[in-house]
N, C-alpha and C positions, 0 to 999 in steps of 0.2 A: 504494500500500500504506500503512496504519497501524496503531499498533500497538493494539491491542485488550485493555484494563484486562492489562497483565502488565509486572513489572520486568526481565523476564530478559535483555531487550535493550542495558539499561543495563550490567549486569554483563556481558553478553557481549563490551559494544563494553571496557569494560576490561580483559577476560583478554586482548584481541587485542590492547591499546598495547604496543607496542613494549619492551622493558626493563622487570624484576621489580617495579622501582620506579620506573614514568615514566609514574603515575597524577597526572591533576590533583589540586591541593588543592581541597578541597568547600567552598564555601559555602554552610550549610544554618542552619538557624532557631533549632537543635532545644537549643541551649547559650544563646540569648542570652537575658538577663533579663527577665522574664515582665511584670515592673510598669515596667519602658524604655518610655515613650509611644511610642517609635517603631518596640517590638516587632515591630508587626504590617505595618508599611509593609516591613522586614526579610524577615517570615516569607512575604508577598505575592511580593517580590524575589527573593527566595533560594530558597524552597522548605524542604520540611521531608523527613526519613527516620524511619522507624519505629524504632523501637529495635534491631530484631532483624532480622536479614534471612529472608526467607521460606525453609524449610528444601527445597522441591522446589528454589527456584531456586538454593539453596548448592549442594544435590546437585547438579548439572546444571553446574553454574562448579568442580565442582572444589574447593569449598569447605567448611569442616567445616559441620556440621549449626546448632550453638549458637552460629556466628559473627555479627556484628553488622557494621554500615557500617565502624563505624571500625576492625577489623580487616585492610580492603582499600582504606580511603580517609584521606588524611590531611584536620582540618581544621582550619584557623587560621582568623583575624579580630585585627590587631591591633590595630584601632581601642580606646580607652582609653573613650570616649565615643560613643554611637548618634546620628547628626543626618544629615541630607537632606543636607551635602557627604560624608560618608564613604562614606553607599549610594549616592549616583551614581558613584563614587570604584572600591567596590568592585566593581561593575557593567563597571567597563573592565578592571579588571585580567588583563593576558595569563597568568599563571602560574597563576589558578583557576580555575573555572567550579561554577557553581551548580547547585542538588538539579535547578532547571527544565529547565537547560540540560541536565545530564546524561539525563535521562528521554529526550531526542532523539536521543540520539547516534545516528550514520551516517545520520540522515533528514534531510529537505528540512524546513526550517519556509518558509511562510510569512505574511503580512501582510495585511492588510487593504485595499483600493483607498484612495489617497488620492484626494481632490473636483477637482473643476475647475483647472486653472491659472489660468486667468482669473474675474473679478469677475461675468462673466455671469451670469443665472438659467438653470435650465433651463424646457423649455418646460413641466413641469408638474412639478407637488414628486414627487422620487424617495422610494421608499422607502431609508431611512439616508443620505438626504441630509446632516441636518445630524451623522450620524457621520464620515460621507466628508471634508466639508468639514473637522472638525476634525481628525480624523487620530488619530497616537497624541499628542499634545499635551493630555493630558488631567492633573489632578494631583486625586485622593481625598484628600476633606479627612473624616478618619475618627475616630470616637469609638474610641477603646483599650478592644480587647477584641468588638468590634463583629462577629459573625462576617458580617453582610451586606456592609458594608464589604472586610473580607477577600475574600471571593469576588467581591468587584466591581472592586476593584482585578487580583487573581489572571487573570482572563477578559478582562481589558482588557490585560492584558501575551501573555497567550495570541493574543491577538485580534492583536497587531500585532508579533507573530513575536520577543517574548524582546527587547526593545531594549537598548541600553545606555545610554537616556537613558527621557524620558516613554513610557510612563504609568508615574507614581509619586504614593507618599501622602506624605501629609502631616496629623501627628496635629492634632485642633479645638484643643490651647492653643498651638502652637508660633504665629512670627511667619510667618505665612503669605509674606506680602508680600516679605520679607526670604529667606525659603527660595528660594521661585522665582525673586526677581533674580539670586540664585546660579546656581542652574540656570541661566538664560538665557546668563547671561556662560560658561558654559560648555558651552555648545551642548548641550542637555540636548534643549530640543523639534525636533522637524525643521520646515523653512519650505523650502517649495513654492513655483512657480510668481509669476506677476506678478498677486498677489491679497493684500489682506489677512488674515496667520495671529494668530490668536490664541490661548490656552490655557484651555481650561474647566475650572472647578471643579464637580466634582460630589461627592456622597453621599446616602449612602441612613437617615444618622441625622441628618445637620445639616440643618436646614430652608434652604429657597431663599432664604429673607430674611437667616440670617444668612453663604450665600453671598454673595449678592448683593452684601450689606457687605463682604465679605471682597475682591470682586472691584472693588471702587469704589477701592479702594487703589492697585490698577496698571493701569498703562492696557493689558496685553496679556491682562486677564483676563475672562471671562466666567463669572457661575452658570449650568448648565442640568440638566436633570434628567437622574438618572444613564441611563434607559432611553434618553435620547434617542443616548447615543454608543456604544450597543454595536451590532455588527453581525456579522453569520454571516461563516464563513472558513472554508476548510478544513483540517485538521490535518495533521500533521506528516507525510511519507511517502515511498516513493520513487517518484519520476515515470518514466513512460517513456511513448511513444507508438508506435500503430502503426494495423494497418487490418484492418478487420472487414468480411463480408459479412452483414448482417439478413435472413432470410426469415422471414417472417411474424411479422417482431417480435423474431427469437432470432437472436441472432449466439453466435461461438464466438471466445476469445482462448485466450492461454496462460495459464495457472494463475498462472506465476511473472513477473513483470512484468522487463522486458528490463535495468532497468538495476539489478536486486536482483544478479546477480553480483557488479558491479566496486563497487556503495556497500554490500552488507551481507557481500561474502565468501562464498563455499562452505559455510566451516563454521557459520555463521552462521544461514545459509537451512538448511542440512538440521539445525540443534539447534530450532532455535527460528521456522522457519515457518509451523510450524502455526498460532500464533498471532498470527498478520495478517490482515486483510481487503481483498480487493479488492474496490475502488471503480475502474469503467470507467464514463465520459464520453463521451459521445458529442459529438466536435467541432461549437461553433453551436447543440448542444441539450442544452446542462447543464439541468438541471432547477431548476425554481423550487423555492423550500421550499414543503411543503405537510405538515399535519400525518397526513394519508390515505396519501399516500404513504412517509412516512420511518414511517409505523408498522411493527413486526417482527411477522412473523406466522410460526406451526410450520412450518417445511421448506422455506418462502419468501424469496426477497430483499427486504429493503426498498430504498426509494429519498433516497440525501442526496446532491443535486447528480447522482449518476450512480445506476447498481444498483449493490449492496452486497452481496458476500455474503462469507460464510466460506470461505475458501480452506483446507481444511488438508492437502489432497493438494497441494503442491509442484511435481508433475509431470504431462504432458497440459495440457488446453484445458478450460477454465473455460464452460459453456452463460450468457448472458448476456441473460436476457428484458430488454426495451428499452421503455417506454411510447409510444405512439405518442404526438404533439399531440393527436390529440381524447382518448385517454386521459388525458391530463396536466389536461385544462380541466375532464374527470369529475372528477377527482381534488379540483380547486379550489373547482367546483360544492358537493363532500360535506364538507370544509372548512367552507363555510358554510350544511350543516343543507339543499342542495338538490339536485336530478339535474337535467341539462344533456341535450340531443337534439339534432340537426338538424333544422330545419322541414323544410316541405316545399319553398321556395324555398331554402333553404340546400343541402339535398341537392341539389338541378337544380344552383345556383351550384357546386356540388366537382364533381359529375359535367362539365361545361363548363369549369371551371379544369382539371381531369387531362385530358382531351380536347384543349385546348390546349396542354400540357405546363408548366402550373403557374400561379403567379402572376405571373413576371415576364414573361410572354407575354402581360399585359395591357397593356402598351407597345406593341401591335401596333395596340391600339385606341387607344389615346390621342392624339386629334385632336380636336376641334373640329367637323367634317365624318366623322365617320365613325358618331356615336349616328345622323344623318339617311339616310347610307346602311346601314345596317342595320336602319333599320325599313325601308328600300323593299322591299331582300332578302326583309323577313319578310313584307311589308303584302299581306294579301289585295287582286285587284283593285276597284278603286272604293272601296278601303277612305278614303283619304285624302280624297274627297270627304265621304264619311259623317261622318269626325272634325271635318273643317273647317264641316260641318253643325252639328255638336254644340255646338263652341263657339259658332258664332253663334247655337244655341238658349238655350246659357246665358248670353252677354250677353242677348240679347231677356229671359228671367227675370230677370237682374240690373235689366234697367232697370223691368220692370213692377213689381216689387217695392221698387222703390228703394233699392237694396242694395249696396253694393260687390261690383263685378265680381268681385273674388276672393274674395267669400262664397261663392261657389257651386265647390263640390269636384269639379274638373274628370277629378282620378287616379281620382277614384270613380268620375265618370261612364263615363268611357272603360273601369274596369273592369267595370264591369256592361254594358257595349256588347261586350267582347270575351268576357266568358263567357258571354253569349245567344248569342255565333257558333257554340258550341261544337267541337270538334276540327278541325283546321284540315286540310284534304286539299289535297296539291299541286297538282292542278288550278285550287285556288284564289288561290296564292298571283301573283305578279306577278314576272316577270323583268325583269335588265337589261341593256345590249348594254355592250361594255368601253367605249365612249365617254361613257357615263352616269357608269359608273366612275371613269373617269379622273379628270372632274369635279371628285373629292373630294380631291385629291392633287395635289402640284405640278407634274408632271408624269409619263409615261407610264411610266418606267421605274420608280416607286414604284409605281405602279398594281399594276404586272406583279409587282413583288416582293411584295406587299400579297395580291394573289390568289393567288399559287403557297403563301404562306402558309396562306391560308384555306383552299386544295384541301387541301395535303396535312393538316390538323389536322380536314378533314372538315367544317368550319361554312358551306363554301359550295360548294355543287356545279355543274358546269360543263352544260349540255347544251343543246340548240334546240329551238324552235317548229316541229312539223309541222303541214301544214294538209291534212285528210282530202276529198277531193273530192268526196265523196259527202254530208256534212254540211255542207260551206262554209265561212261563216266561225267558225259557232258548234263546228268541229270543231278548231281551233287550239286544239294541247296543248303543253307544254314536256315535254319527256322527257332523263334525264338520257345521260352518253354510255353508261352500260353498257348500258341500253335500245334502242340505237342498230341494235343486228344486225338483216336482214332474217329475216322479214318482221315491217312493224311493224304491228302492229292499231292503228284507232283505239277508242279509250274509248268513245265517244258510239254510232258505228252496229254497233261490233265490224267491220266491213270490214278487209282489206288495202289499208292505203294502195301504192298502188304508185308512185308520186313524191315520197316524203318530203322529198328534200334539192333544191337547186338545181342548175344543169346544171354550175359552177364555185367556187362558195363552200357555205362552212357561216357561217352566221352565228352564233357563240356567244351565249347569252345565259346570265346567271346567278342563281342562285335560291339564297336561306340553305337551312339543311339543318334538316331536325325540330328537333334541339337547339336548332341559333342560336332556331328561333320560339319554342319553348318560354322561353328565356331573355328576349326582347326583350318576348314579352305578359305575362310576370309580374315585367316591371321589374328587371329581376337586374343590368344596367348601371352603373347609379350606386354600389349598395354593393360591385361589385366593383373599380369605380375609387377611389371612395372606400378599401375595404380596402388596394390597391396603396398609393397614397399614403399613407395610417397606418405602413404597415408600412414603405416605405421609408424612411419621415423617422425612424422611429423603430426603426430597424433593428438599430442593437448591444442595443437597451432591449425587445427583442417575442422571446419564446420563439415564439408561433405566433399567426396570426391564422386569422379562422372567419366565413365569411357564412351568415346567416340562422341562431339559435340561440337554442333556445326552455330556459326556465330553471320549474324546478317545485319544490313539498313534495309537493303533490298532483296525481294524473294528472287528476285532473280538472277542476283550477281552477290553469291553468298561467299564472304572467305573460307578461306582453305580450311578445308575439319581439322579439329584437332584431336589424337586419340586418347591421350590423360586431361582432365580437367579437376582441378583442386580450388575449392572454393577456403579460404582461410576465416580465423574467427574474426581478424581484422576486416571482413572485406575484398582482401585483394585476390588474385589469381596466381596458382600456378600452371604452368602448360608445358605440354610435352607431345613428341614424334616418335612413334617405335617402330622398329623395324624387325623381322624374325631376323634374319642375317644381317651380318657386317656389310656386305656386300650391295644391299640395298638403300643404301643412302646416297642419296646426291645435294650437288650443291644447290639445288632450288629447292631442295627439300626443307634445306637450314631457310633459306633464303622466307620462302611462305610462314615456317614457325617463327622466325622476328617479326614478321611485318604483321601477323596477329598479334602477337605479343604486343607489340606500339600501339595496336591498335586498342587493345584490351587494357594498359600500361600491367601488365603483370608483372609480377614480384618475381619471377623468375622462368626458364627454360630449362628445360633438358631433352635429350633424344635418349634411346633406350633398345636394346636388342641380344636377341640369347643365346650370341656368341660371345667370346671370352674376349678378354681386353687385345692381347698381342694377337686376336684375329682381326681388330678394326683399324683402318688407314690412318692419314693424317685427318682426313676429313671429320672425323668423329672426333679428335679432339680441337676444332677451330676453336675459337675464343669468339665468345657475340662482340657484334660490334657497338653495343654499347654495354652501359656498366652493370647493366642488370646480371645478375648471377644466372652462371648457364652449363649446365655440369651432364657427363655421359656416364649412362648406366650400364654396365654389359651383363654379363652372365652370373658373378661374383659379387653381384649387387643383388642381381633378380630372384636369386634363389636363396637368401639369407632368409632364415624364421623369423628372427625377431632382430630387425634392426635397430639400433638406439646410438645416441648420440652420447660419447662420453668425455670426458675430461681430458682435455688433450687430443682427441683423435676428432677427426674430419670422417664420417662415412658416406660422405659423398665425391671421396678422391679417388683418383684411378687406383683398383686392385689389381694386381698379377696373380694374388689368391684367393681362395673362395675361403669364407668367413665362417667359423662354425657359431652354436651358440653362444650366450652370455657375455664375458668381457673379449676385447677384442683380442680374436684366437685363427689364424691362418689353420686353413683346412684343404688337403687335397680331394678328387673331384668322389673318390671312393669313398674318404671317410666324410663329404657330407650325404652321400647315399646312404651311407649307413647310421649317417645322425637322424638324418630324416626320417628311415623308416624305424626306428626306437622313438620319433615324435610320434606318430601315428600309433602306434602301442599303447604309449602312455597316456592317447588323446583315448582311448577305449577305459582307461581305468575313470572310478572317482574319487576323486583327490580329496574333496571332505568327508565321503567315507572312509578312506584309508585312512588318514589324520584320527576320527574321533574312533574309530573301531580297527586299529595296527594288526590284532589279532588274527582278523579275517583276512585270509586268502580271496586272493581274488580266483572267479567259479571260472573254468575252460567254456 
């Protein structure tokens, strides 16, 4: 809850202190000397009251109509003289509280995120980075009488929850230098963590050069410009949590938020609830700022951080429409003058993520040996002959031409070889027996875990080779097991096989399902491994991520798709190009992903593809040509479980090795096969039952 442009709050949380007269003393603006240079550092601190108090809200307090502040509030200041030790001075004193401080009464303030403990960089500049970093340790060196100043100072004390030390001003003739040692010796700024703090000067009347000067004086001070340290927060309120069910987007809460009883009182909520706002949050999907979204529109909620609406019924359940993630990315899209879609490999890549039960179900694939057995799964028979044709047609080219081998666009070739096949009927495709399988994995019991996965999520179906007697060998069909009941017809003569099976086995064999083919001939492998690993490394930092998303003004002259899309909690974008092979990159490839990029301004680039690093050219590691960060992922990126970011290490630099679990641990191509399939093991156990019941074996 917050309160929504009214004072009636303040006056209320007064009628309810305790004793006729056991009202704080006010510190407010509204008496001190208008030409005091330090007026306005004061009226920033303190706050100011109107002369008169609003007459609904007298009515309402119990109060005569023509009464004023000072009628219900005492206010002193005995300072003899206005200077930077009196208002940090008065800022602590327990027996007042200020015009700011009172407008909160009974609500929650708070604060701003402070930056890193440690000196690290992050892996790509954040948005309000360097706000975060400094914190409230900020001091406005302000021209008197300056209303820009005033409001920048005002916003920067709002911003970091009412302190009793920085952010504070400081007027252009005072000794600067000399104020702030004060301050320091008296713990004025807050210092964090085992990193260098320091205190920046900013304003919005004094140029940066004569901060700059200003800052050359002491060694804890920095100029920066004042936009660079303000940053969003949420306002004052009272917090509660609980749990909503969303269908089709609309959940239902209660009106009145659980912990408005015991912090704002009975009488409190039924005078003056009408005028509050509930803001509901949805846990993990606060929402980015966006200027599309936090618009108000007639009858409608807007969105700031969560939906907003007007609450002024007290009682009952609050309807709560909720933006999905790809609404949220629309929403970023219009932001910046564009509309956003799913391609048409992006729609297949969500249809195959939800089918396997999400994102983090792509851990299932992540091996090394497992891209090789899922093209077998998919590979029409003698297909693998044809390819392996192909290539050795385009070296023969490469060399008649005298060309470098990897001039000749190999993802092309192969694509124009698999859309002449066109639709791919299961007859065609090729089965495997579980010994093919196993193969792929360290041993038999991942196999077994690996498959029962793939059945039950549907990407791989289980069934055998009948052989029709009447057509011979050219009558051998794979049929799955629903197909199994007698009598079986063959395809080829229509006959009743009447011996389908063996006198004492079944031989299973196994074949990818529609989906998986669709997914593996239009390359959907690598940006969805690729997307995992974005999203996990960057996991507190990603509102939602999106494969295959085509970005437009015009329907008819759409920019280039991009195949990763990372929507940040900031707001911003990240974007990415994958390619299954090394060899499928070109320089217009890079060329299309900047010029979206500028066009989107995203926070950063990368390309991606699942071959290994010393298989990709110069070309995959170009530098963008501008400064935005733009980094290449290959094989040794794609297949990590759990990437994370640690202390000293970059895991976004080029690998020569593949990365096993946990802290950073170089791994050859074997033993992450074999990490992998002991993840999938361990992913069949339960972890809080083995914790509270150790005794118990886990059942075969």
């Amino acid at each position: 809850m917050s309160p929504y442009g009214r004072r009636s709050l303040t006056l209320a949380a007064l009628d309810l202190a305790p004793g006729e007269h056991n009202w704080p003393v006010a510190l407010i603006g509204n008496s001190l000397p208008v030409e005091d240079p330090w007026h306005l550092a004061y009226s920033a601190c303190w706050g100011r009251l109107p002369d008169r108090l609003d007459e609904q809200d007298a009515r309402t307090a119990g109060i005569r109509p023509d009464a004023s502040y000072g009628d219900v509030l005492a206010f002193e200041h005995a300072a003899d003289q206005l200077s930077g030790a009196d208002l940090l001075q008065s800022l602590r004193l327990q027996s007042s509280a200020t015009a700011c401080a009172l407008s909160t009464a009974l609500l929650s303030v708070y604060s701003a995120a402070l930056g890193s403990h440690f000196e690290d960089r992050p892996l790509f500049p954040r948005d309000n980075e360097l706000a975060s970093d400094i914190g409230p340790n900020v001091v406005v060196i302000y021209t008197p009488g300056n209303v820009a100043d005033l409001c920048l100072l005002w916003n920067l004390r709002a911003i970091h929850g009412l302190p009793q030390g920085l952010p504070l001003g400081i007027p252009v003739g005072a000794n600067i230098t000399e104020v702030v040692e004060d301050w320091v010796s008296k713990n004025a700024p807050r210092w964090w963590g085992f990193r260098t703090n320091y205190i920046a000067l900013v304003s919005t009347s004094v140029s940066r050069e004569r901060l700059a000067e200003a800052a050359a004086a002491g060694p804890l001070l920095q100029a920066h410009d004042w936009r660079s340290v303000l940053q969003p927060i949420s306002g004052p309120g009272v917090v509660s949590s609980g749990t909503a069910t969303f269908t089709d987007g609309v959940g239902s809460v209660p009106a009145a938020a659980d912990g408005e009883q015991s912090q704002l009182g009975a009488e409190l909520r039924r005078t003056f609830g009408g005028s509050l706002n509930l803001t509901v949050e949805v846990a993990d999907l606060t929402l980015p700022p966006s200027t599309t979204l936090s618009f108000a529109r007639v009858a409608t909620p807007r969105y700031a951080r969560g939906c907003v609406i007007a609450s002024s019924d007290r009682k009952g359940f609050a309807s709560i429409p909720y933006p999905t993630p790809r609404d949220v990315l629309c929403a970023i899209a219009t932001d910046r003058g564009l509309r956003c879609s799913p391609s048409a490999p992006g729609a297949l890549a969500e249809r195959f993520l939800g089918q396997i039960g999400g994102l983090d179900e792509i851990d299932w694939l992540k091996s090394p040996a497992i891209p090789i057995l899922l093209d077998e799964l998919t590979a029409r028979r003698g297909l693998r002959f044809i390819k392996r044709r192909l290539g050795q047609f385009a070296d023969d080219v490469a060399s008649r031409l005298n060309i470098p081998a990897d001039a000749i666009d190999r993802d092309y070739l192969n694509s124009l070889f698999r859309d002449s096949l066109g639709t791919v009927d299961p007859d065609d495709l090729s089965s495997l027996v579980f010994g093919r399988i196993k193969r792929s994995f360290a041993d038999a019991q991942a196999a077994e875990t690996w498959l029962s996965w793939a059945e039950r999520t549907k990407i791989v179906r289980r069934g055998i080779v009948v052989k029709c007697s009447h057509c011979g060998t050219e009558g051998e069909q794979w049929r799955p097991m629903a197909d199994l009941a007698p009598p079986i017809s063959c395809r080829s003569c229509g006959e009743n096989i009447v011996k389908p099976f063996g006198f004492d086995t079944l031989n299973f064999r196994y074949q990818g399902s529609g989906l998986l083919t669709a997914v593996m001939s239009a390359d959907l492998l690598t940006p969805m491994l690729a997307q995992s690993f974005m999203h996990k490394l960057f996991a507190k930092s990603v509102f939602g991520s999106y494969p295959g998303i085509e970005f437009w003004d015009d329907p008819a002259n759409k920019l280039p798709e991009l195949d990763v899309v990372l929507l940040l909690r900031d707001g911003r974008l990240i974007v990415g190009e994958c390619k299954n092979s090394a060899s499928g990159l070109r320089e217009e490839d890079l060329t299309k992903l900047w010029t979206v990029a500028d066009r989107l301004d995203a926070a950063m680039t990368f390309v991606a593809t699942l071959d290994e690093a010393d298989e990709c050219g110069d070309l995959w590691w170009t530098d963008a040509p501008s400064t935005r960060k733009h980094v290449t992922l290959t094989a040794e990126h794609l297949y990590e479980l759990d990437p994370i970011a640690v202390l000293g290490d970059d895991p976004l630099a080029k690998r020569s090795r593949y990365r096993a679990r946990g802290p950073a641990r170089d791994a050859t191509r074997g033993e992450l096969i074999s990490e992998h399939s002991k993840h999938l093991k361990d992913r069949r156990q339960d972890f809080v039952r083995t914790i509270a019941i150790p005794w118990r074996e886990e059942e075969p």
